[in-house]
Backbone of each chain as ProteinMPNN parsed JSONL, in Angstrom:
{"seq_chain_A": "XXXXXXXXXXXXXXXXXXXXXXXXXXXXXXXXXXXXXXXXXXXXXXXXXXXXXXXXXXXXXXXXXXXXXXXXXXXXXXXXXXXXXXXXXXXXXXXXXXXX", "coords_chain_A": {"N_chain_A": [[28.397, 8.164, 26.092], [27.051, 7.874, 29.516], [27.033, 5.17, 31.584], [23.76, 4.772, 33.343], [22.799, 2.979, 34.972], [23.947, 0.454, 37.514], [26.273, -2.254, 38.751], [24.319, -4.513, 40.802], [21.838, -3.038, 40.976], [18.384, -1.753, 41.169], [16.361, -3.132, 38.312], [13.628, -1.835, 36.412], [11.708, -2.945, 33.571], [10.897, -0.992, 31.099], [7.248, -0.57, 30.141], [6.143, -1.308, 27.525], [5.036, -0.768, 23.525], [6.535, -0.473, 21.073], [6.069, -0.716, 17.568], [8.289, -1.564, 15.641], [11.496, -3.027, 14.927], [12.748, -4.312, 17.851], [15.09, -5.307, 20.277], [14.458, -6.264, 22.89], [12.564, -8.895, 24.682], [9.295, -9.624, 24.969], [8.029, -10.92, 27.08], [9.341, -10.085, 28.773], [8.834, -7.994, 29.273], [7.73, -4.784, 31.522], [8.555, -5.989, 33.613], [10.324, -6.49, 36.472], [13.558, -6.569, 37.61], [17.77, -7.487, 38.629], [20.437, -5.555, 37.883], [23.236, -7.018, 36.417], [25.63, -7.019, 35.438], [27.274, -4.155, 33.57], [27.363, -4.683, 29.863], [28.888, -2.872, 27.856], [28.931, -0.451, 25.452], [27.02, -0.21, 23.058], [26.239, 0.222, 19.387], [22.742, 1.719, 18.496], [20.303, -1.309, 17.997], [17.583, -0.632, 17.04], [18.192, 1.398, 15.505], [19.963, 0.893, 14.081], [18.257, -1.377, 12.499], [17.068, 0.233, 10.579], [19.059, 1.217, 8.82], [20.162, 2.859, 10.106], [23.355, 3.566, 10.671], [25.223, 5.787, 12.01], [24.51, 6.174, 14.911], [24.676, 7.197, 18.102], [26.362, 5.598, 20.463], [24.867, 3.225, 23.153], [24.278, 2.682, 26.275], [23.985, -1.183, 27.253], [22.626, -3.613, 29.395], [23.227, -6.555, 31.741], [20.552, -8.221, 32.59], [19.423, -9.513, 35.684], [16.517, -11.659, 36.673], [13.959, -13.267, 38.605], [12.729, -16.291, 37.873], [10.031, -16.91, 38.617], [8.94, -14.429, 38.566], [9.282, -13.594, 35.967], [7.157, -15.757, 34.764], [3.735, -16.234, 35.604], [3.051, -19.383, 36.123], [5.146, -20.856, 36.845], [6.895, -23.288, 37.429], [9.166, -24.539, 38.186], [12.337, -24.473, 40.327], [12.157, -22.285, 42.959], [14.551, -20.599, 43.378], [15.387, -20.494, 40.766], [16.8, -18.594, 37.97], [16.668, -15.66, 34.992], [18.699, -14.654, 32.466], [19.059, -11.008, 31.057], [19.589, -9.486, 28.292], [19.882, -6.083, 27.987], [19.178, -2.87, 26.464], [19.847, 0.526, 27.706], [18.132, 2.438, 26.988], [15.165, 0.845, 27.716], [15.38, 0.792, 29.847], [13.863, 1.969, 33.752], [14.54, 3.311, 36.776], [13.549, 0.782, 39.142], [11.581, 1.411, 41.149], [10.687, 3.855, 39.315], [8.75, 5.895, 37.483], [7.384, 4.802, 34.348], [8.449, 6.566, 32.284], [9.934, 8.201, 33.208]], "CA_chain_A": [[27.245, 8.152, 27.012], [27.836, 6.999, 30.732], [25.936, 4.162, 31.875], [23.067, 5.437, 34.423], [23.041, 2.223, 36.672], [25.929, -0.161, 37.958], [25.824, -3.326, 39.479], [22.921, -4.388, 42.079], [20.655, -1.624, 40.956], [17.031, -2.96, 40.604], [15.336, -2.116, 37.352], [12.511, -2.155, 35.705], [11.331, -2.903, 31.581], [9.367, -0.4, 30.88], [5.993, -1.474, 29.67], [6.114, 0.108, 26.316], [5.271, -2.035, 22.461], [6.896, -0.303, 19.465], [6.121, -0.967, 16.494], [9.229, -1.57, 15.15], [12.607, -4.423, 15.395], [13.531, -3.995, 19.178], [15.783, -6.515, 21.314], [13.64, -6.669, 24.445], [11.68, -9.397, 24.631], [8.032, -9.073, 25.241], [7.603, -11.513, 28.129], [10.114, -9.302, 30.373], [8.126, -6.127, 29.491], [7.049, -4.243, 32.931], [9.356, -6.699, 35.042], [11.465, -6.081, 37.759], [15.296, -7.213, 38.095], [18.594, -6.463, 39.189], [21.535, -5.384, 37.061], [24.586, -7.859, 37.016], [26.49, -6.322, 34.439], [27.471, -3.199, 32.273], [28.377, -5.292, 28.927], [29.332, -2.095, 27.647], [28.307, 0.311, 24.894], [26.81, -0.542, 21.7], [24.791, 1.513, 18.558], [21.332, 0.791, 19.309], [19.573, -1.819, 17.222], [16.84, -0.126, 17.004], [18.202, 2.5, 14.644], [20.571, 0.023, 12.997], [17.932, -2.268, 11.48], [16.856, 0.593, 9.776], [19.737, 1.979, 7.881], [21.224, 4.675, 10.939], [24.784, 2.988, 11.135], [26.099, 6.176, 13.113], [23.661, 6.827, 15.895], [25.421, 7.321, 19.273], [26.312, 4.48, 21.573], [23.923, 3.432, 23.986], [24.862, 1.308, 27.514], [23.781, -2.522, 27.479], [23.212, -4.558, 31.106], [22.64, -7.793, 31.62], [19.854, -7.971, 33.885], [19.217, -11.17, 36.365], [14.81, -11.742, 36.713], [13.392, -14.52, 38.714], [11.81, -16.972, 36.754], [8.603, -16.632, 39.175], [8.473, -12.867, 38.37], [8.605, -13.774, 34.617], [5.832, -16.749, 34.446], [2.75, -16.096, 36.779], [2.599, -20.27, 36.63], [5.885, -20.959, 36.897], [6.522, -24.415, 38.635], [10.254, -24.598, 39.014], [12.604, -23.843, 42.016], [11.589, -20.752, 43.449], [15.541, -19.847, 42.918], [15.953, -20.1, 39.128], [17.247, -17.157, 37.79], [16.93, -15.386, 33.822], [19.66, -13.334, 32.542], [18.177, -10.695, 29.351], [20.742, -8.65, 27.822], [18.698, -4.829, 27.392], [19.648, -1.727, 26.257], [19.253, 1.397, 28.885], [16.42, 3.21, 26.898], [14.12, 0.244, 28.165], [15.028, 0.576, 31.573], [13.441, 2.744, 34.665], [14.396, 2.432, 38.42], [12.363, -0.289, 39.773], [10.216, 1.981, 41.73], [9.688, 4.997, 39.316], [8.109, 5.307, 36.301], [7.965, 4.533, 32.892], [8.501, 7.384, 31.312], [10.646, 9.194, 33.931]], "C_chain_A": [[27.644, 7.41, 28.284], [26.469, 6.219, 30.837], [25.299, 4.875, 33.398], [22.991, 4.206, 35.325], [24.451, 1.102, 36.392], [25.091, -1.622, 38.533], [24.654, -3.555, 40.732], [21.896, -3.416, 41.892], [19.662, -2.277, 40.457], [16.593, -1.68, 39.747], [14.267, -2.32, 37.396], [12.193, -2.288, 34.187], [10.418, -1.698, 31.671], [8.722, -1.113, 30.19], [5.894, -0.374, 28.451], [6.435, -1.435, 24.564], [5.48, -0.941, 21.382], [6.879, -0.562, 18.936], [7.086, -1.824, 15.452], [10.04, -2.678, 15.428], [12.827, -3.317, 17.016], [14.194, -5.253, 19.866], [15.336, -6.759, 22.606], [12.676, -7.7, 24.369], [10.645, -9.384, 25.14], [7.529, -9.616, 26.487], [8.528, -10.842, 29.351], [9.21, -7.856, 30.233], [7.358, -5.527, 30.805], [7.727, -5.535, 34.26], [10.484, -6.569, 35.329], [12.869, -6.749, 37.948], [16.113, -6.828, 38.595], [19.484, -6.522, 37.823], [22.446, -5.952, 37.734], [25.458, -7.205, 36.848], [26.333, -5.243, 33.345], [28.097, -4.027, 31.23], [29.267, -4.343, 28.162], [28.686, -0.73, 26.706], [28.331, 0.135, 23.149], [25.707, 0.589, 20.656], [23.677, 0.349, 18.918], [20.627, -0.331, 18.314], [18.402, -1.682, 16.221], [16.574, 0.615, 15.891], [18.721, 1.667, 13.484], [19.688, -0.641, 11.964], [16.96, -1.024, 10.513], [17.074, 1.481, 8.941], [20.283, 2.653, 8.761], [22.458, 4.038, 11.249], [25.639, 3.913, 12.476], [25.729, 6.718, 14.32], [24.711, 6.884, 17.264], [25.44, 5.858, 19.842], [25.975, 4.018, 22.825], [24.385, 2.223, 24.923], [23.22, 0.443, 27.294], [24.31, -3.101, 28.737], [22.67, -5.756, 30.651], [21.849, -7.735, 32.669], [19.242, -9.489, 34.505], [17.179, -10.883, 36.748], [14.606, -13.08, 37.527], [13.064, -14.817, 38.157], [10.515, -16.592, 37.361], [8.099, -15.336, 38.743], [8.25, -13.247, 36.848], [7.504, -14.493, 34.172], [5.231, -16.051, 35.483], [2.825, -17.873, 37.01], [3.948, -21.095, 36.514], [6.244, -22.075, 37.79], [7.943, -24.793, 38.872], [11.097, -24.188, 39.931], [12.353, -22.247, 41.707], [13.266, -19.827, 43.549], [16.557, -19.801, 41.421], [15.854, -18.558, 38.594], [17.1, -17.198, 35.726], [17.563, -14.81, 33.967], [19.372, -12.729, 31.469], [19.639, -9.595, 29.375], [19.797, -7.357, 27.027], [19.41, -3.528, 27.521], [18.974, -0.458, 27.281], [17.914, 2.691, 28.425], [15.199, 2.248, 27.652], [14.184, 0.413, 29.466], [14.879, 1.563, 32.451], [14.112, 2.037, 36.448], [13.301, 1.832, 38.521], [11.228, 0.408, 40.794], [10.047, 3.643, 40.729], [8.944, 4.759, 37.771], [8.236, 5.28, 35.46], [8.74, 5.212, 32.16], [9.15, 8.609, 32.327], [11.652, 10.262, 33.374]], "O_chain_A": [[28.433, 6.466, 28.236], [25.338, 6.459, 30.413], [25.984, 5.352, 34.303], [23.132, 4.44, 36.526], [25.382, 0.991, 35.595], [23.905, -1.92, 38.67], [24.278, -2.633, 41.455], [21.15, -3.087, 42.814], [19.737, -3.143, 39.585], [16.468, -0.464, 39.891], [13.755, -2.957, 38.316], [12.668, -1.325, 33.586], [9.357, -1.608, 32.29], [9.157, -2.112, 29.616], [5.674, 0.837, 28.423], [7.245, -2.348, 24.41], [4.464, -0.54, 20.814], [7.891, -1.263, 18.897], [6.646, -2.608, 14.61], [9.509, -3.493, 16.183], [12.985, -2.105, 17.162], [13.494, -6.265, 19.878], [15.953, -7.517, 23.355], [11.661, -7.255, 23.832], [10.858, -9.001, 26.29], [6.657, -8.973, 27.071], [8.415, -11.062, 30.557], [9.064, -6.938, 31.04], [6.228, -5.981, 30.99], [7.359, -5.764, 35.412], [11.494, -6.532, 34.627], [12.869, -7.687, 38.746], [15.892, -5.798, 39.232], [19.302, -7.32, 36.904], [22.718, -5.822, 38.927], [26.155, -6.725, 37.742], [25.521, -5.315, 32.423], [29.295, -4.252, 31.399], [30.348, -4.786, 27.772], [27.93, 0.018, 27.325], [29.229, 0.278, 22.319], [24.823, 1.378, 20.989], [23.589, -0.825, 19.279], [20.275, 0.432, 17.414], [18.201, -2.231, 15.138], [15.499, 0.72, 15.302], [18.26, 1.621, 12.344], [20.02, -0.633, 10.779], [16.132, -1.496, 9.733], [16.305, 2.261, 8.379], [21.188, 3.317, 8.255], [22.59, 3.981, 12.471], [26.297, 3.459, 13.412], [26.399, 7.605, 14.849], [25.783, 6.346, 16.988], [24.52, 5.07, 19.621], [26.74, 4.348, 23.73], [24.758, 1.116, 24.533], [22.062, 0.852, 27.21], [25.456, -3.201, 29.176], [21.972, -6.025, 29.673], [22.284, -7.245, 33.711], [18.717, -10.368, 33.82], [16.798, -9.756, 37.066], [15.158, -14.06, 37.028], [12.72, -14.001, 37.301], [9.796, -15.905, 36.635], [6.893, -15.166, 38.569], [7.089, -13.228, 36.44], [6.83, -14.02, 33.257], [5.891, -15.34, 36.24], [2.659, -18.085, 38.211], [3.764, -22.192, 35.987], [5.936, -21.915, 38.971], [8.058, -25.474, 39.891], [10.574, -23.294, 40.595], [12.358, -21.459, 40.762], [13.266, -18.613, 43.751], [17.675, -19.392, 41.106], [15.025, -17.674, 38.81], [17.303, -18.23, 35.085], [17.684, -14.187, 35.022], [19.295, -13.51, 30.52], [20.371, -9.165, 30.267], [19.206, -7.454, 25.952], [20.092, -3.179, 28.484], [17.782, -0.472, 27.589], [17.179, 3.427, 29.082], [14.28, 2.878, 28.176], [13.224, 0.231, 30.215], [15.739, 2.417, 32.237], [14.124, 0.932, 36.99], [12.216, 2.22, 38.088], [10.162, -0.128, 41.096], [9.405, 4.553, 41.253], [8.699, 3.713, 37.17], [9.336, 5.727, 35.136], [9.617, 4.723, 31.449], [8.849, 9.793, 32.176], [12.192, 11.06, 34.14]]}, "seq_chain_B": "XXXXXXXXXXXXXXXXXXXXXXXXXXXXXXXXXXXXXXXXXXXXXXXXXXXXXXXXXXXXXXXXXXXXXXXXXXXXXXXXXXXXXXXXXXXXXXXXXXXXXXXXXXXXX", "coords_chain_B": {"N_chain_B": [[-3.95, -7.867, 25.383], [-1.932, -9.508, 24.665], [-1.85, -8.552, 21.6], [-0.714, -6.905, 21.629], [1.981, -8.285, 21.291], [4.68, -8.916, 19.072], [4.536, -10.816, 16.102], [6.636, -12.619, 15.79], [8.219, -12.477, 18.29], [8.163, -14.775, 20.099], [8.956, -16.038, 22.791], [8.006, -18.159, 25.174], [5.216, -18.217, 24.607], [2.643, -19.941, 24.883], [1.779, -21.634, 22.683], [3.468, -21.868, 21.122], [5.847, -24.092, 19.202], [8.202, -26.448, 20.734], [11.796, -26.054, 21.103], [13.866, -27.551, 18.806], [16.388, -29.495, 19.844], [18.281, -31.473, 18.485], [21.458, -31.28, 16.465], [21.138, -30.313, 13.396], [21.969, -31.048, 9.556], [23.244, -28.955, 6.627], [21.793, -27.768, 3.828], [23.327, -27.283, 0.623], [21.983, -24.772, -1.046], [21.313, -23.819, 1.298], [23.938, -22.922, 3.133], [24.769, -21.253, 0.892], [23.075, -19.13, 1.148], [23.756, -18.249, 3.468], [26.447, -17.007, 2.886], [26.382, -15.118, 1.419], [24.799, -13.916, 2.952], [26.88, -13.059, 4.759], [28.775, -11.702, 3.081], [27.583, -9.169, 2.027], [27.362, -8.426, 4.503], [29.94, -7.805, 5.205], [33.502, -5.838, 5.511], [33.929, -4.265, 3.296], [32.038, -4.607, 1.992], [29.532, -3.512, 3.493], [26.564, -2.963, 3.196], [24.515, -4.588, 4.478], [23.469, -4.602, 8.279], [23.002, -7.133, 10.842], [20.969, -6.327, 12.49], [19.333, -5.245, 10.051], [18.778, -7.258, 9.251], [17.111, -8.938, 11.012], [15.524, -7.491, 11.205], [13.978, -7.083, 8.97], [13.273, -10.06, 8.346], [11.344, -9.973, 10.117], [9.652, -8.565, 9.383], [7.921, -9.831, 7.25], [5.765, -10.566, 8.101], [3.263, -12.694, 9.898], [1.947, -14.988, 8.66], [4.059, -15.574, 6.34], [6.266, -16.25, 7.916], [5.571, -18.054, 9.402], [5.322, -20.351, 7.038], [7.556, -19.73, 5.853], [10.793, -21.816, 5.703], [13.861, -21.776, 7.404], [16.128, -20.619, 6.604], [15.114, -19.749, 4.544], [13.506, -17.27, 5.066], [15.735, -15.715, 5.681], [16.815, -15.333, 3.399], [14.555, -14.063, 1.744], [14.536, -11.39, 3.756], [17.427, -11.097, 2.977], [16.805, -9.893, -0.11], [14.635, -8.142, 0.27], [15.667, -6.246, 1.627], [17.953, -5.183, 0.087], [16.617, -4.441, -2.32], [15.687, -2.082, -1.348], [17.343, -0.569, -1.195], [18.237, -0.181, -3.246], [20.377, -1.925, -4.748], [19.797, -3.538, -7.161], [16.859, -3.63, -8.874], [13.335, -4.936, -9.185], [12.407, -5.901, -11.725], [14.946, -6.267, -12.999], [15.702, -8.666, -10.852], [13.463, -10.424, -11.281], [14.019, -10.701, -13.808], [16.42, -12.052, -13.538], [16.24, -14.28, -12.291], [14.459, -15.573, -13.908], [15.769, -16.502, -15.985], [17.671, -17.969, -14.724], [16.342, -20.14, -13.949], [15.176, -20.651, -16.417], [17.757, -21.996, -17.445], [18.074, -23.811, -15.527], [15.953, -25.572, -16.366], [16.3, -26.532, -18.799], [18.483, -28.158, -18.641], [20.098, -31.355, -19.347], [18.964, -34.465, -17.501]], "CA_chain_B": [[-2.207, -7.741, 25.825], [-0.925, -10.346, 23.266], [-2.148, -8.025, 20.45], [0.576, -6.351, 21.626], [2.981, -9.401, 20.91], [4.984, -8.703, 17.36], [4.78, -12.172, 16.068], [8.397, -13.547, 16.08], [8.77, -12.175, 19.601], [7.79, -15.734, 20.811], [9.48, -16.607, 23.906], [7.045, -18.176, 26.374], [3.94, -18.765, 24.134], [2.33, -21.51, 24.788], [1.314, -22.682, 21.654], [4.741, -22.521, 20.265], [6.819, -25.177, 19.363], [9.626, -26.961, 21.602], [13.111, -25.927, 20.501], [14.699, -28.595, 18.151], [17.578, -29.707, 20.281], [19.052, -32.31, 17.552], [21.676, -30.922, 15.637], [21.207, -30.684, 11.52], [22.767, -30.617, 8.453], [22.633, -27.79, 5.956], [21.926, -27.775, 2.186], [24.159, -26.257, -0.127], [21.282, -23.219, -1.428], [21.361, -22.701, 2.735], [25.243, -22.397, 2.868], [25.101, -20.218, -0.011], [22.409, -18.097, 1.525], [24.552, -17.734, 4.641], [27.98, -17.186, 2.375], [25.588, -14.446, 0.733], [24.264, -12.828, 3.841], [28.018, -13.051, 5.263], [29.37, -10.863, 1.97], [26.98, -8.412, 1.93], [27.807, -7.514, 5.954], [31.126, -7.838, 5.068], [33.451, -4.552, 5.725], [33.798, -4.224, 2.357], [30.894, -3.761, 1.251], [28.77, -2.8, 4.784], [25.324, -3.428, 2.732], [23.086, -4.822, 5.671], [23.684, -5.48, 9.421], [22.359, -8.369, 11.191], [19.495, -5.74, 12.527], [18.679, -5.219, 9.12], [18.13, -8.809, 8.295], [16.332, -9.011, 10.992], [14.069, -6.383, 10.572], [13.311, -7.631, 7.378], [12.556, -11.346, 8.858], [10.139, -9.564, 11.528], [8.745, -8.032, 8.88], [7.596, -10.49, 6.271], [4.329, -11.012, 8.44], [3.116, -14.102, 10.477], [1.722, -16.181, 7.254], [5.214, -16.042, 5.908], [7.475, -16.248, 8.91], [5.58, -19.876, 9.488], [5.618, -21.184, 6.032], [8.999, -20.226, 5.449], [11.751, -22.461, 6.893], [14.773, -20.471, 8.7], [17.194, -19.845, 5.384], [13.775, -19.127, 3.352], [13.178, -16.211, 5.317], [17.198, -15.34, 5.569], [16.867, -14.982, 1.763], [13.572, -13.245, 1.552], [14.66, -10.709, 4.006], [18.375, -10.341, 2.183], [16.064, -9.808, -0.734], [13.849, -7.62, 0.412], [16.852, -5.247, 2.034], [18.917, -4.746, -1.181], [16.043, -3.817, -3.36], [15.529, -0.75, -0.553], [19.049, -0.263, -0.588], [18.55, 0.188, -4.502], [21.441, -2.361, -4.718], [19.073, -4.349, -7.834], [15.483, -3.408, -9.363], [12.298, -5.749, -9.018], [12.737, -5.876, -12.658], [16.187, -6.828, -12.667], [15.86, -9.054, -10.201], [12.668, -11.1, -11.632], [14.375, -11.149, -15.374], [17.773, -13.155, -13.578], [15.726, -15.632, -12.245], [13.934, -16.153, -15.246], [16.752, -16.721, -16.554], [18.074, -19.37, -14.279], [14.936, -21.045, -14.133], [14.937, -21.45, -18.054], [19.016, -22.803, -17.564], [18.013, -24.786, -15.15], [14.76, -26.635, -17.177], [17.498, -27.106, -20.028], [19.668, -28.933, -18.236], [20.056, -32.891, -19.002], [18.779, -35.108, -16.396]], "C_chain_B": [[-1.371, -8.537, 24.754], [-1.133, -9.918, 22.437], [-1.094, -7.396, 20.129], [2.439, -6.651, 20.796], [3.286, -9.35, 19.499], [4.917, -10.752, 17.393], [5.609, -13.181, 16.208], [8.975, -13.567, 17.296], [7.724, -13.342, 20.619], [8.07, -16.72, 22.206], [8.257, -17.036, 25.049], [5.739, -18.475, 26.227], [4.031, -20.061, 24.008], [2.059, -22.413, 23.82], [2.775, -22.438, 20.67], [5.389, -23.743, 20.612], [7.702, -25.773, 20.127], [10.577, -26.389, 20.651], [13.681, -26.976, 20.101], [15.839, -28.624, 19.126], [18.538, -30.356, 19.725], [20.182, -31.161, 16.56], [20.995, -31.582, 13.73], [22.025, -30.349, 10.366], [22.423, -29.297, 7.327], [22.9, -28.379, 4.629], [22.344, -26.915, 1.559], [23.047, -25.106, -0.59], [21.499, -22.967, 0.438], [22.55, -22.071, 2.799], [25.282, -21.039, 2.173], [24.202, -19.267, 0.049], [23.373, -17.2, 3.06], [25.678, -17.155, 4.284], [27.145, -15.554, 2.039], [25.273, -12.982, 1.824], [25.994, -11.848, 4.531], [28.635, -11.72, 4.744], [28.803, -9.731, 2.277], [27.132, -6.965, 3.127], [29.499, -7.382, 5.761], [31.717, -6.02, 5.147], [33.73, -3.629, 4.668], [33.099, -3.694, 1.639], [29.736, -3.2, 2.195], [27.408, -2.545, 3.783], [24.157, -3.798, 3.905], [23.937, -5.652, 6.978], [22.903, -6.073, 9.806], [21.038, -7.374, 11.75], [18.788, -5.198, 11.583], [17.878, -6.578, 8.548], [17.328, -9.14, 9.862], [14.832, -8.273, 11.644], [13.055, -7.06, 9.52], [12.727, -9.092, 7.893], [11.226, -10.767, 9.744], [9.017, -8.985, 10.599], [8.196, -8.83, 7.705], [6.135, -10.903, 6.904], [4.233, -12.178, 9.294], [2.606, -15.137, 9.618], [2.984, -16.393, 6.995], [6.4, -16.421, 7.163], [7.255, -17.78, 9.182], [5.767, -20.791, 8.634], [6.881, -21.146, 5.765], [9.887, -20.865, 6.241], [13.192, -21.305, 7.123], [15.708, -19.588, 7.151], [15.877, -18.643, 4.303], [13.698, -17.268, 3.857], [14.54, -15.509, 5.642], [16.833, -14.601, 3.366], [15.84, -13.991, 1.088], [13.633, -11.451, 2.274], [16.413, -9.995, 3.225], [17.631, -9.692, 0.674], [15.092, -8.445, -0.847], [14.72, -5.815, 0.784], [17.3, -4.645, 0.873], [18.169, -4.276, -2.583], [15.132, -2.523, -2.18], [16.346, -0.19, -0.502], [19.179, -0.188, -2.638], [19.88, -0.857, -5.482], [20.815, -3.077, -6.191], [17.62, -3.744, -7.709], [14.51, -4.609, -9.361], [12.557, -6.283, -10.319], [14.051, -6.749, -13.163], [16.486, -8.244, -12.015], [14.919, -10.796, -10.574], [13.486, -11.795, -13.153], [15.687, -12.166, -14.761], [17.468, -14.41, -12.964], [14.742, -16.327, -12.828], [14.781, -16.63, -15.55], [17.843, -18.021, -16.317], [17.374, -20.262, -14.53], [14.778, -21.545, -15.381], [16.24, -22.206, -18.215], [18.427, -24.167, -16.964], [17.338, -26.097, -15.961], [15.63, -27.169, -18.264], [18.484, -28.249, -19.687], [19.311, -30.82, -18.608], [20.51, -33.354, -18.047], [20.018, -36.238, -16.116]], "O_chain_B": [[-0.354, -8.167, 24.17], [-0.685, -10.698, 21.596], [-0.556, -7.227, 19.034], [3.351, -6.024, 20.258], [2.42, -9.655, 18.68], [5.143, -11.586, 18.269], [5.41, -14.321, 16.627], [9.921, -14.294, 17.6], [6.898, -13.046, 21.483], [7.541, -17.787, 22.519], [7.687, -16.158, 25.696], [5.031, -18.88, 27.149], [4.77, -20.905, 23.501], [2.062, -23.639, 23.931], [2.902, -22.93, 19.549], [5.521, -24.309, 21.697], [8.49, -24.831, 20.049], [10.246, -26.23, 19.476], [14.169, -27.616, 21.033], [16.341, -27.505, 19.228], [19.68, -30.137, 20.131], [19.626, -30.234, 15.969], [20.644, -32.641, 13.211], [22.721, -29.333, 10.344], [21.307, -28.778, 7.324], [23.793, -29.158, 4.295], [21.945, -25.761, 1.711], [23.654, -24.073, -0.308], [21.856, -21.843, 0.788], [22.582, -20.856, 2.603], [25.688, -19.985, 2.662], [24.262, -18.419, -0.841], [23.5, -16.028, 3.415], [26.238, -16.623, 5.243], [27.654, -14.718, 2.786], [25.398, -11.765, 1.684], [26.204, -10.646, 4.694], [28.973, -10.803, 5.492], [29.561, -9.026, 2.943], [27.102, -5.736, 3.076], [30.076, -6.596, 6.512], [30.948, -5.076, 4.965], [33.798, -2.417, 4.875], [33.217, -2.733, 0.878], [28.964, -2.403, 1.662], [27.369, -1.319, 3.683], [23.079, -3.218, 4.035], [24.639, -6.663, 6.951], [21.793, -5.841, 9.326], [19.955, -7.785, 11.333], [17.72, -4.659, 11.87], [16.913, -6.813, 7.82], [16.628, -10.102, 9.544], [13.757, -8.492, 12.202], [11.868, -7.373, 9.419], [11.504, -9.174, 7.78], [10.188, -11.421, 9.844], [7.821, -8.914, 10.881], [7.942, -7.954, 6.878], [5.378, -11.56, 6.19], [5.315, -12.747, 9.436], [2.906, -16.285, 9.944], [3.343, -17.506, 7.378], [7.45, -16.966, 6.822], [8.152, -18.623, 9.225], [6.228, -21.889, 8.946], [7.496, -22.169, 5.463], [9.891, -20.601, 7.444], [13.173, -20.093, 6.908], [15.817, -18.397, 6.858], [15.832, -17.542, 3.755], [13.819, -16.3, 3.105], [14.278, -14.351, 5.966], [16.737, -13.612, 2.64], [16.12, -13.265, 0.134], [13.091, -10.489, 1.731], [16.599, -8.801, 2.99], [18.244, -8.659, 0.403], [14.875, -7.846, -1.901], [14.446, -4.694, 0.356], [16.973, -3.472, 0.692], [18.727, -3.882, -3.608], [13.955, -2.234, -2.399], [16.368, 0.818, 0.204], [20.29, -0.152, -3.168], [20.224, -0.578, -6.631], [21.896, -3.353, -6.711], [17.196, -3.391, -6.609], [15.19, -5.595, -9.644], [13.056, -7.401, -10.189], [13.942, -7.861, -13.679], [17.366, -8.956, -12.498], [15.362, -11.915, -10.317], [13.531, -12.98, -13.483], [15.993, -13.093, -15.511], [18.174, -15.416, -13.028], [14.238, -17.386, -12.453], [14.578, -17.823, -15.323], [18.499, -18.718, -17.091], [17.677, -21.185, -15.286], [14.329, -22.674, -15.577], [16.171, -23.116, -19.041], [18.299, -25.243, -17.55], [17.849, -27.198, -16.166], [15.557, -28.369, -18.529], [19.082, -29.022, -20.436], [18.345, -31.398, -18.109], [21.62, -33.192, -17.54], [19.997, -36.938, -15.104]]}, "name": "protein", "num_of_chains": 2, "seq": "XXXXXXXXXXXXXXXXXXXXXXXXXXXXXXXXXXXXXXXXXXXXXXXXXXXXXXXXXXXXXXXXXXXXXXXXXXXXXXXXXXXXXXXXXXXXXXXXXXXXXXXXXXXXXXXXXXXXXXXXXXXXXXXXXXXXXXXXXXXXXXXXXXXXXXXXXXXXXXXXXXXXXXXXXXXXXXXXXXXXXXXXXXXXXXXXXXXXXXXXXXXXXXXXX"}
């Protein structure tokens, strides 16, 4: 599978709650970042925790978030940075939509 | 919106806990839950990957995820895996820790 974005490319989480084990954490869901890094290509978690060992291999970024964009009350410097490590089913360009 | 929130996916709630920053020591049943979980992923025998165990932790509910402490629910979810995985019967599984449980009570103090 090729990885669909590259460095500097702003994403987005989609806003989306499955049911299920997923590796996205819930407080980045529907927020905006950039991509630092392709870590590379891993099976998805997703499928793994429930028995699919040989599903295809799906690109993993690391994606950089303000902290301000993640809290709404967020009281430290206005240039602290998160870094989330998310698999490319969760992510949309930063301006389209979820479910593009 | 927090209905939304699976329970273990706690990053950022406010009414959770601080993160222990102290290191701690472990007790030999933890070890030997970790030696346990270790084997099982092993390539050997490829039994359960770490998104199986924790699947199985995510899934034990929010009553149990708080009462149990961190190995408890390591053990409950290896547990819970390997009798889906047919690996051991409920049956099976209940009669060998009967079985300890009556060694153990035998034992002189």
């Amino acid at each position: 599978m090729s990885a669909r974005y590259k460095e500097g490319d702003s994403v987005r989480v989609r806003t989306a709650y499955p049911p299920g084990h997923c590796r996205t954490p819930f407080y980045c869901r529907g927020k905006s970042g950039v991509v630092v890094r392709h870590c590379g290509e891993f099976r998805n978690p997703e499928e793994l925790a429930y028995g699919a060992y040989e599903g295809p291999l799906t690109p993993m970024y690391r994606v950089r978030f303000e902290q301000k964009d993640l809290w709404p009350d967020y009281d430290g410097s206005a240039r602290d940075k998160c870094e989330i490590e998310i698999y490319e089913h969760w992510l949309v360009p930063a301006e389209g939509a979820d479910h593009a | 919106m927090t209905d939304r929130r699976r329970h273990h996916d706690m990053g950022g709630v406010p009414e959770a806990d601080p993160i222990p920053q102290e290191g701690h020591t472990s007790e030999p049943w933890e070890k030997r839950v970790d030696a346990i979980k270790a084997l099982l992923s092993d390539n050997k025998r490829k039994l359960l990957t770490t998104d199986e165990m924790r699947r199985g932790i995510e899934d034990l509910g929010a009553d149990a995820y708080e009462r149990y402490s961190y190995y408890e629910r390591w053990i409950a979810s290896v547990t819970n895996n390997m009798l889906e995985k047919k690996v051991f019967t409920v049956d099976e599984l209940g009669r060998k820790m009967a079985e300890i449980e009556a060694r153990q009570d035998n034992k002189p103090l």
